[in-house]
C-alpha positions in Angstrom: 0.0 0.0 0.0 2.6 2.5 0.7 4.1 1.8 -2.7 1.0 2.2 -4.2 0.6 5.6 -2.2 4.5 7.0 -2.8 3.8 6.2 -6.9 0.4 8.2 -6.7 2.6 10.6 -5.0 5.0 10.9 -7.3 3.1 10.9 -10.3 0.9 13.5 -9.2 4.3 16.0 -8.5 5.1 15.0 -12.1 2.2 16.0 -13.8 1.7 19.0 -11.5 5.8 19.8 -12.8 4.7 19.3 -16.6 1.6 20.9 -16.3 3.3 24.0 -15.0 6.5 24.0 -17.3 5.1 27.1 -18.9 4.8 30.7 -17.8 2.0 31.7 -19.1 2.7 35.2 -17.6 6.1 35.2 -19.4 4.4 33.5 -23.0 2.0 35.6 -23.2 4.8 38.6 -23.4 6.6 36.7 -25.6 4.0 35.8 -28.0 3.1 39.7 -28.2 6.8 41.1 -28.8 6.6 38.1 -31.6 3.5 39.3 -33.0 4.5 42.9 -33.2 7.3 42.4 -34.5 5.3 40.9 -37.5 3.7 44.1 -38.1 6.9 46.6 -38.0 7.3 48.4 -41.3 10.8 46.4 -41.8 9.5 42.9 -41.0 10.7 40.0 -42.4 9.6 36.5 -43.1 11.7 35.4 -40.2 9.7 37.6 -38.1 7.0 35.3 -39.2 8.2 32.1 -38.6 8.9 33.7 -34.8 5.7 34.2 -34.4 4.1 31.1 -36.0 6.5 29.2 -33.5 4.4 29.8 -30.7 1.4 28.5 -32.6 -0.2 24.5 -33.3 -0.1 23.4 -36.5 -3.8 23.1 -37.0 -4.3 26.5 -35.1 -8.2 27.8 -35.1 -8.3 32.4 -35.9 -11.4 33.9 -35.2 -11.4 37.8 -35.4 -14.1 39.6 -34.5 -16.2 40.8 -36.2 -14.6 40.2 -39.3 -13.6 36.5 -39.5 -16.4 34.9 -36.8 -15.0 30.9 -37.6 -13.0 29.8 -35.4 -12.4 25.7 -36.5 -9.0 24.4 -36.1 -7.8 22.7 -39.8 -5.1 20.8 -40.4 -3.7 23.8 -42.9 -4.4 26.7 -40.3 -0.5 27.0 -39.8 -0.1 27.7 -43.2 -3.3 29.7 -43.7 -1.6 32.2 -41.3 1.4 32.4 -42.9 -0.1 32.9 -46.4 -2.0 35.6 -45.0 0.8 37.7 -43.6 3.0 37.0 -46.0 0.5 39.0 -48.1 0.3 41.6 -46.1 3.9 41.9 -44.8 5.7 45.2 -45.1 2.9 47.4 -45.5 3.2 48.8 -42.8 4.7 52.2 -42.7 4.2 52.9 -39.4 3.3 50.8 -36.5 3.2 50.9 -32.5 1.4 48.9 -30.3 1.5 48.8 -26.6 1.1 45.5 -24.3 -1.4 46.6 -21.3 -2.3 43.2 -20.1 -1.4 39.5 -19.7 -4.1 37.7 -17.7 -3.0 33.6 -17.2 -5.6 31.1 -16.4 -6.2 27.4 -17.2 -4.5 26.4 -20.1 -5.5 30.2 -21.8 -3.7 33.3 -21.6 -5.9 37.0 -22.4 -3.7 39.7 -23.6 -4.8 42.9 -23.9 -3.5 45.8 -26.3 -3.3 49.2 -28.3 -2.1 49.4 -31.8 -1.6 52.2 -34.2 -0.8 51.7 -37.9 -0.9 53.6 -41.1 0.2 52.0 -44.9 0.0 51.3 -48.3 -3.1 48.0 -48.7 -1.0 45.7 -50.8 -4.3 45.2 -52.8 -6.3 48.6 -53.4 -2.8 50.6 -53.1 -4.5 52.9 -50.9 -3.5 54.9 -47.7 -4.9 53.0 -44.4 -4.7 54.3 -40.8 -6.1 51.9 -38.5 -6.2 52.4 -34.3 -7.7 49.5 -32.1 -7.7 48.3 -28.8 -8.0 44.3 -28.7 -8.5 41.4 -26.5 -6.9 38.2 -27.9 -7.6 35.0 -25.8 -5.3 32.6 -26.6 -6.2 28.8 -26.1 -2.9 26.7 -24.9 -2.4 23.1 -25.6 0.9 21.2 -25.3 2.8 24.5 -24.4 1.3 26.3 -27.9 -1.5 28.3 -29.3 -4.1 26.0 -30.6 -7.2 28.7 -30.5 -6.5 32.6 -30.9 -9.7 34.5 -30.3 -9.3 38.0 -31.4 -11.9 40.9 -30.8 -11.1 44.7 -31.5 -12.8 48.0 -31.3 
């Protein structure tokens, strides 16, 4: 019985180790700088691949109000990195300003300001864009496997 009891024991401190491997604190800082540094007027692809580290393959983006689906596919990965590739470096000016990381179980909530002005790769018109956002990020196996964006 008391071997029984010391490998509940142990296995318990193991999983409560592995569970907490991950700051979610300190990720969800990191995933920001990462994403920010996607939308700097001198991004590069590299900057991309940074940020598309910290998410799953088959990672699910929902932005509201303008993209309400938020189903995890096999090619969301790629999806993502399709779709800044398109947009990358057309920017011409860009801030944004981390106000929040919130942890919780297995999800982090960021909060943020951005400003951004450019050229739209597509209509070649002038854009200036300003939002506050709240993205809650879903975490599974130590990455971003839901991002749930929603801006004013």
């Amino acid at each position: 019985m008391k071997r029984l009891y010391l490998f509940l024991l142990s296995l318990s401190i193991s999983l409560s180790l592995s569970a907490g491997e991950i700051d979610l604190t300190e990720f969800g800082k990191s995933y920001f700088t990462a994403w920010k540094a996607t939308q700097a007027p001198n991004a590069t692809k590299k900057d991309i691949e940074h940020y598309l580290s910290f998410l799953k393959d088959d990672i699910g983006h929902q932005h509201l109000p303008y993209d309400p689906d938020d189903s995890r596919l096999s090619d969301g990965k790629d999806s993502m990195r399709n779709g800044m590739s398109y947009y990358l470096g057309s920017h011409t000016d860009y801030s944004a300003e981390l106000f929040q990381v919130v942890p919780a179980y297995n999800v982090v909530v960021i909060t943020y300001s951005t400003k951004s002005s450019g050229i739209h790769p597509q209509t070649k018109e002038m854009m200036h864009q300003s939002y506050d956002t709240m993205e809650v990020l879903e975490i599974e196996d130590g990455k971003v496997s839901v991002i749930r964006k929603y801006s004013e």
